[in-house]
PyMOL Python script that loads the backbone (N, CA, C, O; Angstrom):
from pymol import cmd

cmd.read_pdbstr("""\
ATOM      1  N   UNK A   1       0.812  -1.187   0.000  1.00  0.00           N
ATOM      2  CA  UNK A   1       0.000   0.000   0.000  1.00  0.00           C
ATOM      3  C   UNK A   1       0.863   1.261   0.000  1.00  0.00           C
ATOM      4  O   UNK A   1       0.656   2.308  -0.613  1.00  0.00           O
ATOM      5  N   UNK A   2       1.765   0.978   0.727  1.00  0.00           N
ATOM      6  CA  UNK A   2       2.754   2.218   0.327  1.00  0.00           C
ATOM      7  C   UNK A   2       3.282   2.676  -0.870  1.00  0.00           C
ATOM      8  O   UNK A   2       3.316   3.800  -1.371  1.00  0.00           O
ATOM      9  N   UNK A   3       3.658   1.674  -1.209  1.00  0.00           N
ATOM     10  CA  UNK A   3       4.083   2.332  -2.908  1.00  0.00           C
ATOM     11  C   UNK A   3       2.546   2.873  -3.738  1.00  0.00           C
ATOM     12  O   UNK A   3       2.548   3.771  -4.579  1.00  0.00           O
ATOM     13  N   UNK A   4       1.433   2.207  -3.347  1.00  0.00           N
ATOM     14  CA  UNK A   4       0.915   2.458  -4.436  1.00  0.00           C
ATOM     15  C   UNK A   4       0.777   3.999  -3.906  1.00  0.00           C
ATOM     16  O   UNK A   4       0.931   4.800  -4.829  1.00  0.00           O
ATOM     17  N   UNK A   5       0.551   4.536  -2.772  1.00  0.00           N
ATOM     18  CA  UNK A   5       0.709   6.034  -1.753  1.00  0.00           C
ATOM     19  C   UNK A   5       1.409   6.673  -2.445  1.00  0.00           C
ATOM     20  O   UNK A   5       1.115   7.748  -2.967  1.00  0.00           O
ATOM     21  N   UNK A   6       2.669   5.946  -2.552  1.00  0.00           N
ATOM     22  CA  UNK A   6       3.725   6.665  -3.080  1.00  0.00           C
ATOM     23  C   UNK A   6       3.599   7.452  -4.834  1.00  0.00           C
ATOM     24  O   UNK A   6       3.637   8.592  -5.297  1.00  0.00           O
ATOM     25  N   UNK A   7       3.438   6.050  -5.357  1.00  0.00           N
ATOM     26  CA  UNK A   7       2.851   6.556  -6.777  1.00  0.00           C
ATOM     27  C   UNK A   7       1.648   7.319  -7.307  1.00  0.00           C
ATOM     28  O   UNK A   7       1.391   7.939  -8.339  1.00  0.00           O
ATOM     29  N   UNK A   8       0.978   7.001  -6.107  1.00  0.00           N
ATOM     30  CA  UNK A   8      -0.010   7.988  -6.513  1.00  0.00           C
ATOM     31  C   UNK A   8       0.002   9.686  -6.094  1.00  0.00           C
ATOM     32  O   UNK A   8      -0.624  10.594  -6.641  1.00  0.00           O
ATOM     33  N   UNK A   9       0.909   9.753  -4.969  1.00  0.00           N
ATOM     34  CA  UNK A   9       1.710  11.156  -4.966  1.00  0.00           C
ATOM     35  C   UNK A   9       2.748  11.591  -5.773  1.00  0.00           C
ATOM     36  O   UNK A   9       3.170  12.742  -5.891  1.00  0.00           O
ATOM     37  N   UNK A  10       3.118  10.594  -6.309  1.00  0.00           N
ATOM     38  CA  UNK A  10       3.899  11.228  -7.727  1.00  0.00           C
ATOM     39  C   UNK A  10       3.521  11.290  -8.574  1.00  0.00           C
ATOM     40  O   UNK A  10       4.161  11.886  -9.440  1.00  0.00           O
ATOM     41  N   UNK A  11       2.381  10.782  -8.855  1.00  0.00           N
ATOM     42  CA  UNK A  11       1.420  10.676 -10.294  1.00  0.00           C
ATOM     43  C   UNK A  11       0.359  12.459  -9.725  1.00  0.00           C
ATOM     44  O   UNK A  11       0.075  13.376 -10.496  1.00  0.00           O
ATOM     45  N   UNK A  12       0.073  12.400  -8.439  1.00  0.00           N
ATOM     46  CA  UNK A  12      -0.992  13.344  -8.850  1.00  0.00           C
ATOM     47  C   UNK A  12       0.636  15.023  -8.757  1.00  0.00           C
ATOM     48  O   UNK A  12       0.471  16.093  -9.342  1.00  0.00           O
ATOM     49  N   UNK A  13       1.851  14.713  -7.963  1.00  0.00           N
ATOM     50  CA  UNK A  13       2.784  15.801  -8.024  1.00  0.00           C
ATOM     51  C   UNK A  13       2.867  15.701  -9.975  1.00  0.00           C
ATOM     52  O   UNK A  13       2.631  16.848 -10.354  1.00  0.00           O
ATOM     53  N   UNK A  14       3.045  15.009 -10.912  1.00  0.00           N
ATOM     54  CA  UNK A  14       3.115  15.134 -11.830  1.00  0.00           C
ATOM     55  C   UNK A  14       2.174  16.228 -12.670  1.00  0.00           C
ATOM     56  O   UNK A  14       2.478  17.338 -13.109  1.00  0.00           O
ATOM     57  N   UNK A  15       0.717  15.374 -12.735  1.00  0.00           N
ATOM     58  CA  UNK A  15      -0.488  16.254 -12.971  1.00  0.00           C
ATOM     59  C   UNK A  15      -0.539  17.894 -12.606  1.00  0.00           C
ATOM     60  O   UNK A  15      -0.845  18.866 -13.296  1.00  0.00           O
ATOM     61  N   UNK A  16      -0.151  17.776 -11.371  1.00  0.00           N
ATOM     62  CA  UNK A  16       0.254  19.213 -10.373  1.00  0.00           C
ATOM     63  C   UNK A  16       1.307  19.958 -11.336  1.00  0.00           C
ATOM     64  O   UNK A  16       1.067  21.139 -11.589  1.00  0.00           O
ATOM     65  N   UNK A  17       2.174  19.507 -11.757  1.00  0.00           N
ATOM     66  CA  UNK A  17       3.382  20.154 -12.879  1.00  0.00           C
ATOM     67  C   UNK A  17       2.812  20.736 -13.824  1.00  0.00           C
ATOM     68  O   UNK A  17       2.819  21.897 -14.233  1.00  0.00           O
ATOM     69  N   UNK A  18       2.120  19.445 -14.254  1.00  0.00           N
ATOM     70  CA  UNK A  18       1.783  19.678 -15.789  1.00  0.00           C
ATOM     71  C   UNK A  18       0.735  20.733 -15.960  1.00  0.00           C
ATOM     72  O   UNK A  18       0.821  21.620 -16.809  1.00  0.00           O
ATOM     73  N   UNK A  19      -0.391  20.582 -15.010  1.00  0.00           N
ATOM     74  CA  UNK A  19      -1.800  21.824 -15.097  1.00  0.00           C
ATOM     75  C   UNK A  19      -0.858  23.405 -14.821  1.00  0.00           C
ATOM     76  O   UNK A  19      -1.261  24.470 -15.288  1.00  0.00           O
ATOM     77  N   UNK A  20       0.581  23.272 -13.889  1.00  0.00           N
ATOM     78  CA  UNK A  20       0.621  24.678 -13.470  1.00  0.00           C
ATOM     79  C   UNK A  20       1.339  25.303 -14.951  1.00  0.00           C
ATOM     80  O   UNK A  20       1.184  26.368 -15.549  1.00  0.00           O
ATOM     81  N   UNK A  21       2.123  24.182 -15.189  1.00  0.00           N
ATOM     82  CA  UNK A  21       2.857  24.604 -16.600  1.00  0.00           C
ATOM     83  C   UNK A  21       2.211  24.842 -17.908  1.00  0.00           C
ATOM     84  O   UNK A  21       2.598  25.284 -18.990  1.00  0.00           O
ATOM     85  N   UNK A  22       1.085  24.395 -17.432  1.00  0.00           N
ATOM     86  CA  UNK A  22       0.219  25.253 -19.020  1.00  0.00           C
ATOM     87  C   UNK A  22      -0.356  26.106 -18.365  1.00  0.00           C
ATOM     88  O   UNK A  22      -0.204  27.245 -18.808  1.00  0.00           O
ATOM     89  N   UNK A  23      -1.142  25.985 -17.213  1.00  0.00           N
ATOM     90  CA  UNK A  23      -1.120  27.750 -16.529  1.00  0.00           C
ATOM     91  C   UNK A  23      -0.175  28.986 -17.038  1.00  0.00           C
ATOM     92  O   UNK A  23      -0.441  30.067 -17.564  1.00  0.00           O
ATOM     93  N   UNK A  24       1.276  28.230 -16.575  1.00  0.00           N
ATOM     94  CA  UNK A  24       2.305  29.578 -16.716  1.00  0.00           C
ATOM     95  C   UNK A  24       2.222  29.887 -18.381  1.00  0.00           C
ATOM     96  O   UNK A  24       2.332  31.079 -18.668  1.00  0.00           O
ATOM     97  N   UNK A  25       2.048  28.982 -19.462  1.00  0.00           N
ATOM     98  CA  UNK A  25       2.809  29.089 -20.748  1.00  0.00           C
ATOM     99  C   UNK A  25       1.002  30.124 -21.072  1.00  0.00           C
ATOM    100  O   UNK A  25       1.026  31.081 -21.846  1.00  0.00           O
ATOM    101  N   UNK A  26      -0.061  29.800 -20.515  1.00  0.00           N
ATOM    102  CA  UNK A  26      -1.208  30.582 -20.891  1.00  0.00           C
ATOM    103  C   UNK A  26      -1.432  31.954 -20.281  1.00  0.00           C
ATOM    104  O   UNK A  26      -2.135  32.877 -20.692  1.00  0.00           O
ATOM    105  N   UNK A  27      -0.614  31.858 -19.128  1.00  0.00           N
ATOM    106  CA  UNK A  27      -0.389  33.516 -18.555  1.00  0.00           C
ATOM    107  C   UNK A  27       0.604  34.102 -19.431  1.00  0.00           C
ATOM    108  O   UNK A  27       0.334  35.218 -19.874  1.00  0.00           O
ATOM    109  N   UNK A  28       1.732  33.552 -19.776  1.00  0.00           N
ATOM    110  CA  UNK A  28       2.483  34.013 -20.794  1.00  0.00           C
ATOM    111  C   UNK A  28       2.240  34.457 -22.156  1.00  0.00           C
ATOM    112  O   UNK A  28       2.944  35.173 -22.868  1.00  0.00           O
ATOM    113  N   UNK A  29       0.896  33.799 -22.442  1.00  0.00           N
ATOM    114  CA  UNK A  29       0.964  34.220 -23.934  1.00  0.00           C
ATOM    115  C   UNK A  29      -0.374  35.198 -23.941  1.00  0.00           C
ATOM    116  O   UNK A  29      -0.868  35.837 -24.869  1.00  0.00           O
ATOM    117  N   UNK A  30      -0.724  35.089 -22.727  1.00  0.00           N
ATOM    118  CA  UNK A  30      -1.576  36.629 -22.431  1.00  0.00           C
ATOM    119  C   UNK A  30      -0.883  37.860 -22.079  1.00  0.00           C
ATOM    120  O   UNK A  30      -1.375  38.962 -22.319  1.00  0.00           O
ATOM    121  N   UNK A  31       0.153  37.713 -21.564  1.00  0.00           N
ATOM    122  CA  UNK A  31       1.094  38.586 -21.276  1.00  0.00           C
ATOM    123  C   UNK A  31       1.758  39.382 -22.551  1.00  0.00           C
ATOM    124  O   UNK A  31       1.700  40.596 -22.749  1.00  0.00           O
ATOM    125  N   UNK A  32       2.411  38.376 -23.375  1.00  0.00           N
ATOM    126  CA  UNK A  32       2.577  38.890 -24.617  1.00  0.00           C
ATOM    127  C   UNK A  32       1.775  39.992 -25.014  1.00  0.00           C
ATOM    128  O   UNK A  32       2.090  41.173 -25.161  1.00  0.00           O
ATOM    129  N   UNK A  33       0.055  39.081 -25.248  1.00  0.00           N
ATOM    130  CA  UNK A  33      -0.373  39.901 -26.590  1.00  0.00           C
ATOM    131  C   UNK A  33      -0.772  40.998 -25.376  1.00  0.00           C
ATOM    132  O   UNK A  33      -1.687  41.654 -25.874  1.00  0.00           O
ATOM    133  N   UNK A  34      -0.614  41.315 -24.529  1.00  0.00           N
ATOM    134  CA  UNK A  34      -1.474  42.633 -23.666  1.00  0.00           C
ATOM    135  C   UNK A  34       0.371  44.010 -23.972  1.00  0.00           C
ATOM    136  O   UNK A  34       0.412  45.239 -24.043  1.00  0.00           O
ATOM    137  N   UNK A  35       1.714  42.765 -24.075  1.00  0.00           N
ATOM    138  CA  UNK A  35       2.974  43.775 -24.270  1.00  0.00           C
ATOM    139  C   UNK A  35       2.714  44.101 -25.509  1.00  0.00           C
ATOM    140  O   UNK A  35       2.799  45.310 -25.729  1.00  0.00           O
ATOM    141  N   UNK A  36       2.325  43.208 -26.701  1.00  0.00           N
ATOM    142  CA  UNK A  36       2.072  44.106 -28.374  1.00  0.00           C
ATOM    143  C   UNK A  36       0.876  44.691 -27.715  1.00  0.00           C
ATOM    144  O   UNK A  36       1.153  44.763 -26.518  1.00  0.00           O
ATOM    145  N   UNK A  37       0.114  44.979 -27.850  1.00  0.00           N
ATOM    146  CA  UNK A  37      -1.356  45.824 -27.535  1.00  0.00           C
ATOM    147  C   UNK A  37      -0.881  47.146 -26.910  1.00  0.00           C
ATOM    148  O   UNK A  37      -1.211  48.282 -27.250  1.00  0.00           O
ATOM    149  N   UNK A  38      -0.096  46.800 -25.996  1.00  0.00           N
ATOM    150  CA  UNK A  38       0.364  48.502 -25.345  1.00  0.00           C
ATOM    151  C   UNK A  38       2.038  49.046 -26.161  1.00  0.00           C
ATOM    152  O   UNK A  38       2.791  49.965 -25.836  1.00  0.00           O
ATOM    153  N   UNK A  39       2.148  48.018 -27.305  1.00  0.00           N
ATOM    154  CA  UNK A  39       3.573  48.883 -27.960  1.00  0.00           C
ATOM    155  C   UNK A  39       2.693  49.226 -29.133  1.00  0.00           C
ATOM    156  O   UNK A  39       3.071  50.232 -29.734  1.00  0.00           O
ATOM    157  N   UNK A  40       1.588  48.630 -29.622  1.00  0.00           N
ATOM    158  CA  UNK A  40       1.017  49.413 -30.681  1.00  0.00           C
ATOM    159  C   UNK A  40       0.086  50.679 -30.321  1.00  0.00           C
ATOM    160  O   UNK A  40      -0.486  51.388 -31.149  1.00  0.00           O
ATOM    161  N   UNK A  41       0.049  50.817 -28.937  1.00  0.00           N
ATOM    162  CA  UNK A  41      -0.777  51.668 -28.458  1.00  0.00           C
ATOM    163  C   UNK A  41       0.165  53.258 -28.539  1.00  0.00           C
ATOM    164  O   UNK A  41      -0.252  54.313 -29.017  1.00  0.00           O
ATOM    165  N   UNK A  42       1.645  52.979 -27.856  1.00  0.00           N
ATOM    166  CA  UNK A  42       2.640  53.415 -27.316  1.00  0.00           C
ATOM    167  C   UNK A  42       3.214  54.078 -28.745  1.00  0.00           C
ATOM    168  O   UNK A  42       3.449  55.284 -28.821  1.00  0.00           O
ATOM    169  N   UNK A  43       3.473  52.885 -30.205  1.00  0.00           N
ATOM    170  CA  UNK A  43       3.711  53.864 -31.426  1.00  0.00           C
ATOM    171  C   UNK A  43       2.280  54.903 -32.201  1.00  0.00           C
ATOM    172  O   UNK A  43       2.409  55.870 -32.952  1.00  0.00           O
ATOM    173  N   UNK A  44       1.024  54.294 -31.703  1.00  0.00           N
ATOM    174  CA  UNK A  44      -0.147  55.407 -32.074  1.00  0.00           C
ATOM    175  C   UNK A  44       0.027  56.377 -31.356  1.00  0.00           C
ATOM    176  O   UNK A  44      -0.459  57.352 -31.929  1.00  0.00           O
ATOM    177  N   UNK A  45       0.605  56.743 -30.080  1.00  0.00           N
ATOM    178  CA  UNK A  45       0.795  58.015 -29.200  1.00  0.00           C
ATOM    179  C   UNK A  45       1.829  58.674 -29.849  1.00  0.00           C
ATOM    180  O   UNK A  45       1.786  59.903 -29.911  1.00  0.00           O
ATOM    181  N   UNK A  46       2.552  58.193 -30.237  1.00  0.00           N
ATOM    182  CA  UNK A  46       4.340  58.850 -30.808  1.00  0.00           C
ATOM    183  C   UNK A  46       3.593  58.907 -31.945  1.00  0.00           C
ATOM    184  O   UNK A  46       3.235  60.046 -31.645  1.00  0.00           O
ATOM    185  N   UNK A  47       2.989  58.701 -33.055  1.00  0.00           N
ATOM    186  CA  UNK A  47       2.762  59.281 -34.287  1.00  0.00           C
ATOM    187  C   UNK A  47       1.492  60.343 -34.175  1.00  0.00           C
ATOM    188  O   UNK A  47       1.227  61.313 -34.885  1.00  0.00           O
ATOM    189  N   UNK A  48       0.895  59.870 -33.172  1.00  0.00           N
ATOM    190  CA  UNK A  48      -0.121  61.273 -32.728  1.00  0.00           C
ATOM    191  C   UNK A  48       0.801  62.069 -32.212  1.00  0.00           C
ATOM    192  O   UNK A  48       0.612  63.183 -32.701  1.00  0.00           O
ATOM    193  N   UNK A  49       1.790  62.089 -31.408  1.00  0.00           N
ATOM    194  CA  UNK A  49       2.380  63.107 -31.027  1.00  0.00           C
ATOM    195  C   UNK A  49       2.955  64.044 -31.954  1.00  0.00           C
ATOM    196  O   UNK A  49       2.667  65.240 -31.999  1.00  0.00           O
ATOM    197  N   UNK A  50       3.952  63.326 -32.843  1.00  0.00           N
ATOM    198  CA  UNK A  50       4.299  63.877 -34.517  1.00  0.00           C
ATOM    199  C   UNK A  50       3.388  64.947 -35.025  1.00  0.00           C
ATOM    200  O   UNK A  50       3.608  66.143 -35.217  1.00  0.00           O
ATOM    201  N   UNK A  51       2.465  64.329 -35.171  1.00  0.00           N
ATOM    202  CA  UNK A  51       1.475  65.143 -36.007  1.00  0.00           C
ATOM    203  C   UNK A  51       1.259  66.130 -35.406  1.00  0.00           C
ATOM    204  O   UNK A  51       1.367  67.158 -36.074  1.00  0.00           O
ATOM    205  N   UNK A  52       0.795  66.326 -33.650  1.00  0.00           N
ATOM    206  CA  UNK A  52       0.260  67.474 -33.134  1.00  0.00           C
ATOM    207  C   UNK A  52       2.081  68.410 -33.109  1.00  0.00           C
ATOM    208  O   UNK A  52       2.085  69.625 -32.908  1.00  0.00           O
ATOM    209  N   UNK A  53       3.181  67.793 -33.289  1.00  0.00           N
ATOM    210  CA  UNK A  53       3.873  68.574 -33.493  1.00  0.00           C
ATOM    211  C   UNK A  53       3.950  69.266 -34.724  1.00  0.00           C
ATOM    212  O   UNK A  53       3.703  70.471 -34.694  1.00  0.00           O
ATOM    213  N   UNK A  54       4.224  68.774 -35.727  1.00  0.00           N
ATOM    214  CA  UNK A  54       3.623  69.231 -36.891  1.00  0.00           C
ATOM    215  C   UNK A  54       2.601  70.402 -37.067  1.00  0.00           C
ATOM    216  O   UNK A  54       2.720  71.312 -37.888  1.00  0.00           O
ATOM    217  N   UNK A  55       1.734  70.268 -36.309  1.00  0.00           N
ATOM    218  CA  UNK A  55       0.463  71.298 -36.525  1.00  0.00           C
ATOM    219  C   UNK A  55       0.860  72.620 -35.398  1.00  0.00           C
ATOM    220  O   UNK A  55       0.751  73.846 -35.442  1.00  0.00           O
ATOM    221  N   UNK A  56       1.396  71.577 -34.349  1.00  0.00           N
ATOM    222  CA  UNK A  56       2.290  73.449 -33.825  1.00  0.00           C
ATOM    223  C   UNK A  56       3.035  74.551 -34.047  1.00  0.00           C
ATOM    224  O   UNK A  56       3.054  75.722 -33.667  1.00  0.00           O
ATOM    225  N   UNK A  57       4.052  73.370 -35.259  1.00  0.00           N
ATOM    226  CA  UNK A  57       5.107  73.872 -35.956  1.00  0.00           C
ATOM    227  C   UNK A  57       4.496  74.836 -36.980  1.00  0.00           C
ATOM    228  O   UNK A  57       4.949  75.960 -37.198  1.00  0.00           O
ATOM    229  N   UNK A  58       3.088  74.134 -37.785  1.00  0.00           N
ATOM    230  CA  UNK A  58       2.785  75.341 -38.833  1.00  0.00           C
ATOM    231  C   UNK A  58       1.852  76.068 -38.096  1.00  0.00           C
ATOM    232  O   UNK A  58       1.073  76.511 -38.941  1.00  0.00           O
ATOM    233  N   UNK A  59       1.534  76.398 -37.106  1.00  0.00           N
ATOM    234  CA  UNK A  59       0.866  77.453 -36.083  1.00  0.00           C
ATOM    235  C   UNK A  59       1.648  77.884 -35.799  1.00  0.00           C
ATOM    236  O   UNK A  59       1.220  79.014 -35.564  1.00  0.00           O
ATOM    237  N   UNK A  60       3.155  77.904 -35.484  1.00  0.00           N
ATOM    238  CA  UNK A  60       4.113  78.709 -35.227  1.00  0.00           C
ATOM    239  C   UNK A  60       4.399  79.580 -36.595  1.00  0.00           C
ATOM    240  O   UNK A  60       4.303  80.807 -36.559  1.00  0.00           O
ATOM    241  N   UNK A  61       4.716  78.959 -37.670  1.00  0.00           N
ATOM    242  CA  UNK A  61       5.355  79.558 -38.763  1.00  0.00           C
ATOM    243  C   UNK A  61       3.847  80.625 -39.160  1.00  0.00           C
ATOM    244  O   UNK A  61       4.167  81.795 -39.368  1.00  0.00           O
ATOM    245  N   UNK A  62       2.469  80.363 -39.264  1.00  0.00           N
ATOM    246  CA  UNK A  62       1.640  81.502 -39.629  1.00  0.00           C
ATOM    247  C   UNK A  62       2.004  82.477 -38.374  1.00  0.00           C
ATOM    248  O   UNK A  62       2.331  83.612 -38.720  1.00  0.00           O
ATOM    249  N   UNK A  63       2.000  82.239 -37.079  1.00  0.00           N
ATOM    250  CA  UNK A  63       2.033  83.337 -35.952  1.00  0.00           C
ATOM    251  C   UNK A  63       3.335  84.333 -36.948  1.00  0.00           C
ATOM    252  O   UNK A  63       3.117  85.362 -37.586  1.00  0.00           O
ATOM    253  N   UNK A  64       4.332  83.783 -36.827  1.00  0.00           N
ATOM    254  CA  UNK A  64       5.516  84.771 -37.380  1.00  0.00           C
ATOM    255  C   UNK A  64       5.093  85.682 -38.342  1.00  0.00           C
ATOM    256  O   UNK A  64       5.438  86.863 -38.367  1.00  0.00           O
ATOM    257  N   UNK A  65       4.174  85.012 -39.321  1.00  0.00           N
ATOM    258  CA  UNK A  65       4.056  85.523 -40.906  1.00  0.00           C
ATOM    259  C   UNK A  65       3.065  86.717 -40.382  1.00  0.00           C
ATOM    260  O   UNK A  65       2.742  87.860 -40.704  1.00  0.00           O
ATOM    261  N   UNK A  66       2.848  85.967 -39.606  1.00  0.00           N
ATOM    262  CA  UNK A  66       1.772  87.192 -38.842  1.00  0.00           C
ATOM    263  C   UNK A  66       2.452  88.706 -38.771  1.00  0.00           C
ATOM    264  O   UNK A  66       2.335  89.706 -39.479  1.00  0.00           O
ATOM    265  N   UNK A  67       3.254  88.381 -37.517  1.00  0.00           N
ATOM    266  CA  UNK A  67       4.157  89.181 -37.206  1.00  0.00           C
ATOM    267  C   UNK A  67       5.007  89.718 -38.219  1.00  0.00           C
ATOM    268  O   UNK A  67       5.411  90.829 -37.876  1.00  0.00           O
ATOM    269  N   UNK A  68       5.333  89.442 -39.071  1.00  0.00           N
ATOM    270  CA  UNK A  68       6.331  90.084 -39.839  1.00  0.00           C
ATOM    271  C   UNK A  68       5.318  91.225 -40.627  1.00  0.00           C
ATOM    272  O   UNK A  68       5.472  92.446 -40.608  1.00  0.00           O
ATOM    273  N   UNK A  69       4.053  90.324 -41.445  1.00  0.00           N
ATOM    274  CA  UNK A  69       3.427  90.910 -41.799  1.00  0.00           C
ATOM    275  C   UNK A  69       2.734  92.794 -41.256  1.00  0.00           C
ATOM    276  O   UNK A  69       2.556  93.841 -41.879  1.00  0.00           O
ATOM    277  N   UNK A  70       2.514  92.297 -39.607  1.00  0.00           N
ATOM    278  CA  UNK A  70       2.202  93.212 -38.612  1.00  0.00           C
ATOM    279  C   UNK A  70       3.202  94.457 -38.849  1.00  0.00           C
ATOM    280  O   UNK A  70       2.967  95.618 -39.181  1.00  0.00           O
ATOM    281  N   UNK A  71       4.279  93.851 -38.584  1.00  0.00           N
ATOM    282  CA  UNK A  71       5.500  95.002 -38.825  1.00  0.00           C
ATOM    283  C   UNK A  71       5.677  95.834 -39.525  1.00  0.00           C
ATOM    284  O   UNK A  71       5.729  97.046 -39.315  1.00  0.00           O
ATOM    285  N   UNK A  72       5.857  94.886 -41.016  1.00  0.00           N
ATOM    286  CA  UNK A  72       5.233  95.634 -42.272  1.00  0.00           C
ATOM    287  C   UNK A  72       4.530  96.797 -42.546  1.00  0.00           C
ATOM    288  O   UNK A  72       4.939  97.894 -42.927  1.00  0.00           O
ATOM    289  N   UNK A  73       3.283  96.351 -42.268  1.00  0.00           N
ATOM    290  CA  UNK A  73       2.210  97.112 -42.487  1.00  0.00           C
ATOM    291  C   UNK A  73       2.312  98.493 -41.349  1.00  0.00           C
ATOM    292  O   UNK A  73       1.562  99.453 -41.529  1.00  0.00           O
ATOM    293  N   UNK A  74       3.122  98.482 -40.397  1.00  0.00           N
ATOM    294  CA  UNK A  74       3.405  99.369 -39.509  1.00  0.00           C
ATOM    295  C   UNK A  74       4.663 100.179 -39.903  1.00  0.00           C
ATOM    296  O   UNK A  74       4.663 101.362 -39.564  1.00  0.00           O
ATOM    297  N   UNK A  75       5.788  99.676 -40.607  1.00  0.00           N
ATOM    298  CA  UNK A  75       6.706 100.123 -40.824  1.00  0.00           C
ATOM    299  C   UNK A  75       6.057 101.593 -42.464  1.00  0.00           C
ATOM    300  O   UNK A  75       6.277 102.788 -42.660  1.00  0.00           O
ATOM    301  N   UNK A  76       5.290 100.553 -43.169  1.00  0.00           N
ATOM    302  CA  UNK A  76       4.525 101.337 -44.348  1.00  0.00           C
ATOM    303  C   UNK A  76       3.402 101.944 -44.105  1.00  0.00           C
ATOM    304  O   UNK A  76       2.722 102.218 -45.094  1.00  0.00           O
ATOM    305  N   UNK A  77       2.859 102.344 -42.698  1.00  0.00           N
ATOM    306  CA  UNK A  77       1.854 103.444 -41.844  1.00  0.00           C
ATOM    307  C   UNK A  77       2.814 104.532 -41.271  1.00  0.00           C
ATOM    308  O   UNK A  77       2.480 105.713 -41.361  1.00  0.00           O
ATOM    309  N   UNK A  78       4.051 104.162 -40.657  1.00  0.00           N
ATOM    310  CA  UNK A  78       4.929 105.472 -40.317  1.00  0.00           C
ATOM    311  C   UNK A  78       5.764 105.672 -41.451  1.00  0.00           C
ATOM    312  O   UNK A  78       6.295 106.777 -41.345  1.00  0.00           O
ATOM    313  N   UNK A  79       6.169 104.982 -42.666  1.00  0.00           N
ATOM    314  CA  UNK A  79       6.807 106.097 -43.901  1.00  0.00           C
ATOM    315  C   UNK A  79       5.693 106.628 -44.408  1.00  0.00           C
ATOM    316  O   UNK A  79       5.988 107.823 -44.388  1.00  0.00           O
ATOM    317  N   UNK A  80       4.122 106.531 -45.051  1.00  0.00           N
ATOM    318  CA  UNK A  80       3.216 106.680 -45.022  1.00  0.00           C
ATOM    319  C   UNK A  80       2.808 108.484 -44.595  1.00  0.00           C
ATOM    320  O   UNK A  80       2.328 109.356 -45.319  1.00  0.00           O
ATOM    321  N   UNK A  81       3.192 108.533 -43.284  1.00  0.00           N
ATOM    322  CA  UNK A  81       2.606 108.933 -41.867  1.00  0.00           C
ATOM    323  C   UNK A  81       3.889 110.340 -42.473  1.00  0.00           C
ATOM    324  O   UNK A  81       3.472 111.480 -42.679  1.00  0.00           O
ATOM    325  N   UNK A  82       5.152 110.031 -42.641  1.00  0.00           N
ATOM    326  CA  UNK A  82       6.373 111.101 -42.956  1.00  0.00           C
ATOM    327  C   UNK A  82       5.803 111.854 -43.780  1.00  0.00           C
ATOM    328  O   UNK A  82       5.506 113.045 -43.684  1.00  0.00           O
ATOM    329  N   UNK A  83       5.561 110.657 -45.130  1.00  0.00           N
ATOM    330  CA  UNK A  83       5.384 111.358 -46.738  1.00  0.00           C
ATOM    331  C   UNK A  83       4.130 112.592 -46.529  1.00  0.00           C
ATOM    332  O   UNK A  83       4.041 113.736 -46.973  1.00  0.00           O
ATOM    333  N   UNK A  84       3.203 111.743 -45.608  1.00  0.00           N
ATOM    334  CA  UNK A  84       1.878 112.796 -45.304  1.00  0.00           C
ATOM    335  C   UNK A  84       2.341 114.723 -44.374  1.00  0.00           C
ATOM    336  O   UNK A  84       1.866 115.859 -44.348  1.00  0.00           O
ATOM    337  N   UNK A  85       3.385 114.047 -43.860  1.00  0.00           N
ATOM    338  CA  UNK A  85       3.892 115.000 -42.124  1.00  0.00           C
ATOM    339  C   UNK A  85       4.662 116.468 -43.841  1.00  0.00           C
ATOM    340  O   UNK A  85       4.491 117.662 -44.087  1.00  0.00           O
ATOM    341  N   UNK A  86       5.335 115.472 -44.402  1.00  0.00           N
ATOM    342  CA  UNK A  86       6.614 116.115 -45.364  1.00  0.00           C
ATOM    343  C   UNK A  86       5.583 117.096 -46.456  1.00  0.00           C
ATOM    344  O   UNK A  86       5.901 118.274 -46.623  1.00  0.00           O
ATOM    345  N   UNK A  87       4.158 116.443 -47.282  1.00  0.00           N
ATOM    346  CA  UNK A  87       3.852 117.446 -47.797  1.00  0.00           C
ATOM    347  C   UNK A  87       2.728 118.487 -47.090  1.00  0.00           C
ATOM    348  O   UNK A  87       2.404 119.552 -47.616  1.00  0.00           O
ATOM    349  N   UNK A  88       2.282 118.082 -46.029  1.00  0.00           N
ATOM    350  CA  UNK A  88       1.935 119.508 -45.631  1.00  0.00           C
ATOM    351  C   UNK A  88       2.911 120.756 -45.356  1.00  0.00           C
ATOM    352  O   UNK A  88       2.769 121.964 -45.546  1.00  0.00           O
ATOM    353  N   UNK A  89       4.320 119.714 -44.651  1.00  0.00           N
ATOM    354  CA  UNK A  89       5.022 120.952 -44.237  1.00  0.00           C
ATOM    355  C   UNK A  89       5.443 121.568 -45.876  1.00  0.00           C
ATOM    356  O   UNK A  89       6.500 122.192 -45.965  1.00  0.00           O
ATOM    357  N   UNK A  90       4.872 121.436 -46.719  1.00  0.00           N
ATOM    358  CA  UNK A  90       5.306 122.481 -48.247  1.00  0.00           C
ATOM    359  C   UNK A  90       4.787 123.323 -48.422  1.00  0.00           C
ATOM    360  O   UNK A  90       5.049 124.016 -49.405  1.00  0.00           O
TER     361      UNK A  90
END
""", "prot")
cmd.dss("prot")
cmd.show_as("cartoon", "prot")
cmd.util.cbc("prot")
cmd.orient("prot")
């Protein structure tokens, strides 16, 4: 009776192996696809990020055009402003 005790604690420690080891290899391959799922998540953030850089970058470049423009139009209101000052004083 002992051995069969015996074997049958090594037969059910076996079973015990085998159920945890497809446990681990099925936590593992959930693990995986949840690491691709958050690196494809992780390159959609970095190419959304791109883009909203992109769109800052040409919100920056109109602000300037702005500004230069602004200047402009201020620099050609005070020669403007002379030519007007120059023929009254005639």
């Amino acid at each position: 009776m002992t051995a069969n005790t015996q074997d049958d604690k090594q037969e059910h420690s076996v079973e015990f192996l085998l159920y945890n080891e497809k446990r681990l290899k099925n936590n593992f391959a959930e693990l995986q696809k949840q690491h691709l799922l958050a690196l494809q998540k992780l390159r959609a953030t970095e190419q959304a990020h791109a883009a909203l850089q992109e769109q800052v970058n040409a919100i920056h470049g109109k602000i300037d055009a702005f500004r230069k423009g602004y200047l402009d139009l201020q620099k050609e209101r005070d020669d403007l402003a002379r030519t007007v000052a120059m023929l009254k004083a005639r």
